[in-house]
C-alpha distance (Angstrom), angle and dihedral (degrees) to the residues before:
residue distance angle dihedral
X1 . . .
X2 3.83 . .
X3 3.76 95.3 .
X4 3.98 91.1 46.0
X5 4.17 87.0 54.4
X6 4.08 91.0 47.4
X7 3.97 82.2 49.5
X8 4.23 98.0 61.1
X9 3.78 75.3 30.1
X10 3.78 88.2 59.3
X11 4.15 100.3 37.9
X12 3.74 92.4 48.6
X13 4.12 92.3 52.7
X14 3.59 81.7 48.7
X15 3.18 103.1 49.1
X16 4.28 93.5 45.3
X17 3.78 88.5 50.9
X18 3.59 99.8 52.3
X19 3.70 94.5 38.5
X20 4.00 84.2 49.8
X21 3.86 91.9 46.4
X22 3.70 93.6 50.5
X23 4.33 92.6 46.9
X24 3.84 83.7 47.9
X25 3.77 92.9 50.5
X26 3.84 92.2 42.3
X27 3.90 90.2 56.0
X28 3.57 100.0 46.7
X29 4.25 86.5 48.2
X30 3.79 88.2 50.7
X31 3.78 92.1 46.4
X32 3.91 89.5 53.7
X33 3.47 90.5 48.6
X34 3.76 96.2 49.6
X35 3.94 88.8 58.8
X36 3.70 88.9 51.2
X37 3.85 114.4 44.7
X38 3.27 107.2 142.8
X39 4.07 95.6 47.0
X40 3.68 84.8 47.6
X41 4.03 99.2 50.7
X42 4.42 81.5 52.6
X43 3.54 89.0 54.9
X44 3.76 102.9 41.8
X45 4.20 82.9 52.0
X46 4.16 93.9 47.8
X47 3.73 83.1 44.7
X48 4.01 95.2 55.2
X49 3.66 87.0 41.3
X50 3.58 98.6 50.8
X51 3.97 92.6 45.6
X52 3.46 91.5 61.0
X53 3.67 93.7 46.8
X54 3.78 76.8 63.4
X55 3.57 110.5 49.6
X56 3.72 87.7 42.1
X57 3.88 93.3 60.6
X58 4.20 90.4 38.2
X59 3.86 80.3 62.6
X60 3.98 96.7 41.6
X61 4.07 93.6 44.0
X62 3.74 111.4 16.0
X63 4.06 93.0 33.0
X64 3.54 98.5 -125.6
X65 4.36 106.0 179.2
X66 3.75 109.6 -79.4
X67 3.61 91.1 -131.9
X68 3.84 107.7 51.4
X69 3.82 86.9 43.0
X70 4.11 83.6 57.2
X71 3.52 91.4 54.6
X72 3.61 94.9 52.0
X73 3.89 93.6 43.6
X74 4.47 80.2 52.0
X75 3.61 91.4 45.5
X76 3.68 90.3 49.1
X77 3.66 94.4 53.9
X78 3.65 96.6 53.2
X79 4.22 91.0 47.8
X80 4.25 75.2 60.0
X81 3.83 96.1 46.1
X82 4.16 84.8 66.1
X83 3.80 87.9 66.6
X84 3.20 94.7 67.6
X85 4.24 89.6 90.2
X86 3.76 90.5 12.1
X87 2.98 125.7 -166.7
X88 4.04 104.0 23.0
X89 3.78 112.9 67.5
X90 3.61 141.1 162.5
X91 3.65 128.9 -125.9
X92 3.93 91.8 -135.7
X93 3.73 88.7 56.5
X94 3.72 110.0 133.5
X95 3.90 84.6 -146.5
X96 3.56 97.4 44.7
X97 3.97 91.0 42.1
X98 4.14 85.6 54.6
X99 3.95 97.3 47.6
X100 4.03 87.4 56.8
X101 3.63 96.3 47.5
X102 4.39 92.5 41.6
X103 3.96 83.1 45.1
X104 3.93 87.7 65.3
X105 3.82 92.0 31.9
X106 3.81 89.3 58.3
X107 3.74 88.1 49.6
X108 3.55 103.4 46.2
X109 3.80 91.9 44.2
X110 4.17 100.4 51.4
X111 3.91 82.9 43.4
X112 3.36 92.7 53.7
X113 3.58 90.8 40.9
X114 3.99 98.3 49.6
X115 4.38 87.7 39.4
X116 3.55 87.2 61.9
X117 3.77 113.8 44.1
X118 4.18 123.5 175.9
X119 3.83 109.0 -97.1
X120 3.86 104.8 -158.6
X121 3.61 112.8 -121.7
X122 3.89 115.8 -107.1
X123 3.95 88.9 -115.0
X124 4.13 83.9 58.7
X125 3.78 91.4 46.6
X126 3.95 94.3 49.7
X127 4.18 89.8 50.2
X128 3.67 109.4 106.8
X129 4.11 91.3 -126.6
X130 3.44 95.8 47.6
X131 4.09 116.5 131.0
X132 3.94 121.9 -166.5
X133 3.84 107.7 -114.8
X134 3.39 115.4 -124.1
X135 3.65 125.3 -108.7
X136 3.81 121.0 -149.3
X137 3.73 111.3 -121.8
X138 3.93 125.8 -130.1
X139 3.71 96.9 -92.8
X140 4.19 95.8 44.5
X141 3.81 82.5 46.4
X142 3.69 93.5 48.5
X143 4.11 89.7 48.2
X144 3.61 96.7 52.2
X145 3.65 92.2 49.0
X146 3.83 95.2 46.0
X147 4.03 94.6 44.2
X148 3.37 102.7 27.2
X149 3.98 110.1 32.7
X150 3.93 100.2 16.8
X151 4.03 110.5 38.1
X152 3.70 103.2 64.4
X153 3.40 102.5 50.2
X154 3.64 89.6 40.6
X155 3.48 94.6 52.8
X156 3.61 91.7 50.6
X157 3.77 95.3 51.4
X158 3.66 98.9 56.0
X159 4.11 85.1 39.1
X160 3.94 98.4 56.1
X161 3.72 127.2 101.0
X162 3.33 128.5 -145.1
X163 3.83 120.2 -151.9
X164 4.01 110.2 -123.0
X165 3.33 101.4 166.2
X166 3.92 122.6 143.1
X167 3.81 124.7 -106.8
X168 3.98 110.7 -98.3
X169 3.62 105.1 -99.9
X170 4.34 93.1 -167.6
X171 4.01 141.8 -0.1
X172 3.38 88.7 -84.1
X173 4.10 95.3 60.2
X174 3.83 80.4 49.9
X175 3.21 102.9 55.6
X176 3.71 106.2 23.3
X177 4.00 93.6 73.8
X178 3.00 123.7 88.9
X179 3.95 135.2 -169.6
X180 3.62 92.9 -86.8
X181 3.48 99.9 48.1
X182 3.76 90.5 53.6
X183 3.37 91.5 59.3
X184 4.02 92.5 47.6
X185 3.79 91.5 53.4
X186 4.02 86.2 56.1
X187 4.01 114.2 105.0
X188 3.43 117.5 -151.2
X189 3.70 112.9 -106.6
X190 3.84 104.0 -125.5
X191 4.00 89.9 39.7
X192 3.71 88.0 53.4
X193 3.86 93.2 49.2
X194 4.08 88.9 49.8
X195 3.70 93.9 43.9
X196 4.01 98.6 53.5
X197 3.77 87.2 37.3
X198 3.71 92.5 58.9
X199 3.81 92.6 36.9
X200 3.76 82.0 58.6
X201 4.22 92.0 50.1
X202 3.33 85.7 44.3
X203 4.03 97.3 56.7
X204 4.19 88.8 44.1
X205 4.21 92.0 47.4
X206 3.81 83.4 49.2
X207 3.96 90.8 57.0
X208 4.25 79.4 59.4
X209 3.62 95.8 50.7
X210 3.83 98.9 -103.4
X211 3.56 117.8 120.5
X212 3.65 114.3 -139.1
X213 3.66 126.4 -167.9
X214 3.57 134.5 174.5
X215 3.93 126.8 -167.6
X216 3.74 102.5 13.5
X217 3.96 139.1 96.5
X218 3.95 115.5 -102.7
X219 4.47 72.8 -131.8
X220 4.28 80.9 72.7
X221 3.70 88.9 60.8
X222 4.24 132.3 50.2
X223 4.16 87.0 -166.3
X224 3.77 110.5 104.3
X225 3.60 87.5 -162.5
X226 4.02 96.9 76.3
X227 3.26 115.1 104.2
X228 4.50 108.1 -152.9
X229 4.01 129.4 -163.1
Protein backbone atom coordinates (compact mmCIF):
# COMPACT_ATOMS: atom_id res chain seq x y z
CA UNK A 1 0.00 0.00 0.00
CA UNK A 2 2.76 2.35 1.23
CA UNK A 3 5.19 1.49 -1.49
CA UNK A 4 2.34 1.81 -4.25
CA UNK A 5 1.63 5.63 -2.76
CA UNK A 6 5.62 6.47 -2.81
CA UNK A 7 5.32 5.07 -6.51
CA UNK A 8 2.57 7.91 -8.00
CA UNK A 9 4.55 9.77 -5.36
CA UNK A 10 7.67 9.03 -7.35
CA UNK A 11 6.22 9.45 -11.21
CA UNK A 12 4.61 12.73 -10.40
CA UNK A 13 8.11 14.28 -8.88
CA UNK A 14 9.42 12.98 -11.96
CA UNK A 15 7.38 14.10 -14.14
CA UNK A 16 7.36 18.04 -12.46
CA UNK A 17 11.14 17.99 -12.54
CA UNK A 18 11.67 17.08 -15.97
CA UNK A 19 8.89 19.14 -17.25
CA UNK A 20 10.55 22.04 -15.05
CA UNK A 21 14.08 21.20 -16.38
CA UNK A 22 13.01 21.28 -19.92
CA UNK A 23 10.87 25.01 -19.41
CA UNK A 24 14.10 26.13 -17.67
CA UNK A 25 16.27 24.98 -20.54
CA UNK A 26 13.82 26.39 -23.14
CA UNK A 27 14.08 29.92 -21.49
CA UNK A 28 17.62 30.18 -21.13
CA UNK A 29 17.87 28.92 -25.18
CA UNK A 30 15.36 31.61 -26.04
CA UNK A 31 17.22 34.19 -24.00
CA UNK A 32 20.48 33.35 -25.98
CA UNK A 33 18.77 33.61 -28.99
CA UNK A 34 17.17 36.94 -28.26
CA UNK A 35 20.77 38.48 -27.82
CA UNK A 36 21.71 37.03 -31.10
CA UNK A 37 19.08 37.51 -33.87
CA UNK A 38 20.69 38.05 -36.65
CA UNK A 39 23.32 34.98 -36.18
CA UNK A 40 20.34 32.99 -35.39
CA UNK A 41 18.05 33.96 -38.56
CA UNK A 42 21.68 32.68 -40.73
CA UNK A 43 21.54 29.58 -39.03
CA UNK A 44 17.87 28.76 -39.09
CA UNK A 45 18.30 29.46 -43.21
CA UNK A 46 21.71 27.09 -43.53
CA UNK A 47 19.72 24.73 -41.44
CA UNK A 48 16.58 24.61 -43.92
CA UNK A 49 18.99 24.48 -46.67
CA UNK A 50 21.03 21.79 -45.46
CA UNK A 51 17.88 19.58 -44.52
CA UNK A 52 16.82 19.52 -47.81
CA UNK A 53 20.15 18.70 -49.11
CA UNK A 54 19.28 15.69 -46.99
CA UNK A 55 16.02 14.48 -47.81
CA UNK A 56 16.87 15.03 -51.38
CA UNK A 57 19.85 12.55 -51.28
CA UNK A 58 17.68 9.98 -48.77
CA UNK A 59 15.43 9.89 -51.91
CA UNK A 60 18.37 9.68 -54.58
CA UNK A 61 20.45 6.90 -52.46
CA UNK A 62 18.31 5.30 -49.84
CA UNK A 63 14.96 5.58 -52.11
CA UNK A 64 12.90 7.29 -49.80
CA UNK A 65 9.08 7.92 -51.82
CA UNK A 66 9.36 10.83 -54.17
CA UNK A 67 6.29 12.24 -52.89
CA UNK A 68 6.58 12.38 -49.06
CA UNK A 69 10.14 13.65 -49.59
CA UNK A 70 8.27 16.61 -51.76
CA UNK A 71 6.20 17.42 -49.03
CA UNK A 72 8.92 17.79 -46.68
CA UNK A 73 11.14 19.79 -49.18
CA UNK A 74 7.37 22.17 -49.43
CA UNK A 75 7.02 22.17 -45.84
CA UNK A 76 10.53 23.23 -45.48
CA UNK A 77 10.17 26.14 -47.67
CA UNK A 78 7.31 27.61 -45.94
CA UNK A 79 9.21 27.13 -42.21
CA UNK A 80 11.81 29.65 -44.43
CA UNK A 81 9.08 32.00 -45.74
CA UNK A 82 8.63 33.09 -41.75
CA UNK A 83 12.11 34.61 -41.92
CA UNK A 84 11.28 36.95 -43.93
CA UNK A 85 10.37 39.43 -40.61
CA UNK A 86 12.07 37.01 -38.29
CA UNK A 87 11.86 37.01 -35.32
CA UNK A 88 8.39 38.95 -34.59
CA UNK A 89 5.36 37.01 -35.74
CA UNK A 90 1.78 36.86 -35.28
CA UNK A 91 -0.29 34.01 -34.33
CA UNK A 92 -2.96 34.87 -37.07
CA UNK A 93 -0.26 34.69 -39.63
CA UNK A 94 -1.40 32.68 -42.54
CA UNK A 95 2.32 31.57 -42.77
CA UNK A 96 2.83 30.96 -39.30
CA UNK A 97 -0.71 29.20 -39.02
CA UNK A 98 0.60 26.77 -42.10
CA UNK A 99 4.14 25.90 -40.58
CA UNK A 100 2.19 24.51 -37.34
CA UNK A 101 -0.25 22.53 -39.15
CA UNK A 102 2.76 21.07 -41.99
CA UNK A 103 4.91 20.54 -38.70
CA UNK A 104 2.28 17.83 -37.62
CA UNK A 105 1.60 16.84 -41.24
CA UNK A 106 5.29 15.99 -41.66
CA UNK A 107 5.05 13.98 -38.51
CA UNK A 108 2.08 12.10 -38.97
CA UNK A 109 3.00 11.25 -42.56
CA UNK A 110 6.87 9.79 -42.01
CA UNK A 111 5.23 7.96 -38.98
CA UNK A 112 2.83 6.59 -40.90
CA UNK A 113 5.21 5.92 -43.49
CA UNK A 114 8.01 4.16 -41.25
CA UNK A 115 4.77 2.18 -39.07
CA UNK A 116 3.88 0.64 -42.14
CA UNK A 117 6.82 -0.69 -44.08
CA UNK A 118 6.45 -2.84 -47.65
CA UNK A 119 6.63 -6.58 -46.88
CA UNK A 120 7.65 -8.23 -50.22
CA UNK A 121 5.24 -10.67 -51.37
CA UNK A 122 6.33 -14.39 -51.05
CA UNK A 123 6.27 -14.66 -55.00
CA UNK A 124 9.05 -11.61 -54.80
CA UNK A 125 10.98 -13.43 -52.11
CA UNK A 126 11.10 -16.85 -54.08
CA UNK A 127 12.48 -14.83 -57.47
CA UNK A 128 16.04 -15.58 -57.96
CA UNK A 129 16.96 -11.57 -58.09
CA UNK A 130 15.16 -10.71 -55.29
CA UNK A 131 17.10 -8.43 -52.51
CA UNK A 132 15.67 -7.91 -48.88
CA UNK A 133 14.78 -4.19 -48.49
CA UNK A 134 16.25 -2.61 -45.88
CA UNK A 135 14.55 -1.51 -42.85
CA UNK A 136 15.74 1.56 -40.93
CA UNK A 137 16.60 0.71 -37.40
CA UNK A 138 15.34 2.61 -34.21
CA UNK A 139 18.20 4.94 -33.91
CA UNK A 140 18.38 5.91 -37.98
CA UNK A 141 14.61 6.29 -37.54
CA UNK A 142 14.95 8.37 -34.51
CA UNK A 143 17.73 10.70 -36.45
CA UNK A 144 15.73 11.38 -39.38
CA UNK A 145 12.84 12.34 -37.37
CA UNK A 146 14.82 14.55 -34.95
CA UNK A 147 16.98 16.34 -37.85
CA UNK A 148 14.94 16.15 -40.53
CA UNK A 149 11.14 16.38 -39.37
CA UNK A 150 11.60 17.84 -35.75
CA UNK A 151 14.58 20.55 -35.69
CA UNK A 152 13.31 23.25 -37.88
CA UNK A 153 10.20 23.82 -36.62
CA UNK A 154 11.53 23.47 -33.25
CA UNK A 155 14.07 25.81 -33.70
CA UNK A 156 11.74 28.24 -34.98
CA UNK A 157 9.32 27.96 -32.11
CA UNK A 158 11.62 28.70 -29.36
CA UNK A 159 13.23 31.49 -31.92
CA UNK A 160 9.94 33.53 -32.67
CA UNK A 161 8.93 36.78 -31.19
CA UNK A 162 5.87 37.85 -30.42
CA UNK A 163 5.06 41.59 -30.44
CA UNK A 164 3.67 42.74 -26.86
CA UNK A 165 3.87 46.05 -27.11
CA UNK A 166 1.18 48.44 -25.56
CA UNK A 167 -1.41 50.38 -27.56
CA UNK A 168 -0.22 54.13 -28.15
CA UNK A 169 -2.00 56.08 -25.67
CA UNK A 170 -0.94 59.86 -27.53
CA UNK A 171 1.08 61.38 -30.65
CA UNK A 172 3.91 61.18 -28.81
CA UNK A 173 3.73 57.12 -28.28
CA UNK A 174 3.24 57.30 -32.08
CA UNK A 175 5.82 58.94 -33.06
CA UNK A 176 8.40 58.49 -30.43
CA UNK A 177 9.17 54.71 -31.47
CA UNK A 178 11.21 53.93 -33.52
CA UNK A 179 12.16 50.59 -35.41
CA UNK A 180 14.39 49.52 -32.76
CA UNK A 181 12.34 50.04 -30.00
CA UNK A 182 9.63 47.95 -31.56
CA UNK A 183 11.67 45.27 -31.71
CA UNK A 184 12.85 45.74 -27.90
CA UNK A 185 9.27 45.78 -26.69
CA UNK A 186 8.90 42.21 -28.49
CA UNK A 187 8.83 39.09 -25.97
CA UNK A 188 10.01 36.09 -27.14
CA UNK A 189 7.31 33.64 -27.80
CA UNK A 190 8.33 30.56 -25.75
CA UNK A 191 9.54 32.95 -22.77
CA UNK A 192 6.19 34.53 -22.86
CA UNK A 193 4.34 31.14 -22.79
CA UNK A 194 6.65 30.04 -19.61
CA UNK A 195 6.30 33.31 -17.91
CA UNK A 196 2.29 33.54 -17.89
CA UNK A 197 2.26 29.83 -17.26
CA UNK A 198 4.22 30.18 -14.13
CA UNK A 199 2.46 33.43 -13.19
CA UNK A 200 -0.58 31.23 -13.36
CA UNK A 201 1.21 28.31 -10.88
CA UNK A 202 2.20 30.88 -9.00
CA UNK A 203 -1.45 32.45 -8.32
CA UNK A 204 -2.88 28.58 -7.59
CA UNK A 205 0.36 27.69 -5.06
CA UNK A 206 -0.56 31.03 -3.46
CA UNK A 207 -4.24 29.74 -2.77
CA UNK A 208 -1.98 26.87 -0.59
CA UNK A 209 0.00 29.28 1.24
CA UNK A 210 3.27 28.98 -0.73
CA UNK A 211 4.53 31.91 -2.31
CA UNK A 212 5.89 31.34 -5.66
CA UNK A 213 7.89 33.69 -7.62
CA UNK A 214 9.61 33.51 -10.74
CA UNK A 215 12.20 36.11 -12.16
CA UNK A 216 12.98 38.19 -9.15
CA UNK A 217 15.72 38.42 -6.30
CA UNK A 218 14.64 36.98 -2.78
CA UNK A 219 16.44 41.01 -2.06
CA UNK A 220 12.74 42.23 -3.82
CA UNK A 221 10.95 40.56 -1.04
CA UNK A 222 11.39 40.77 3.17
CA UNK A 223 8.98 37.39 3.38
CA UNK A 224 11.06 34.33 4.11
CA UNK A 225 8.28 32.36 2.94
CA UNK A 226 8.85 32.99 -0.99
CA UNK A 227 10.16 30.50 -2.61
CA UNK A 228 12.39 32.15 -6.16
CA UNK A 229 13.67 30.27 -9.46
Amino acid sequence: MIIQALAVFGYVFGFISITLSIAAGLYYFSEIIEENIEFTRRALKRTILAVVIVIISLWIFDGFPFWLSLFSIFSHYVYHLNLRKFPQVEATNPIFIATCILALLNHYLWFRHFNNPYIPTIDERLSTDFKMPHYPSFAEVASFFGLCIWFTPFALFISISSNEAPLPLSNNDLNGDSDTERVKKSVNLVRSIITKSLSTISEYLGVLGINFKFGRSRTDSRNPNDIYI
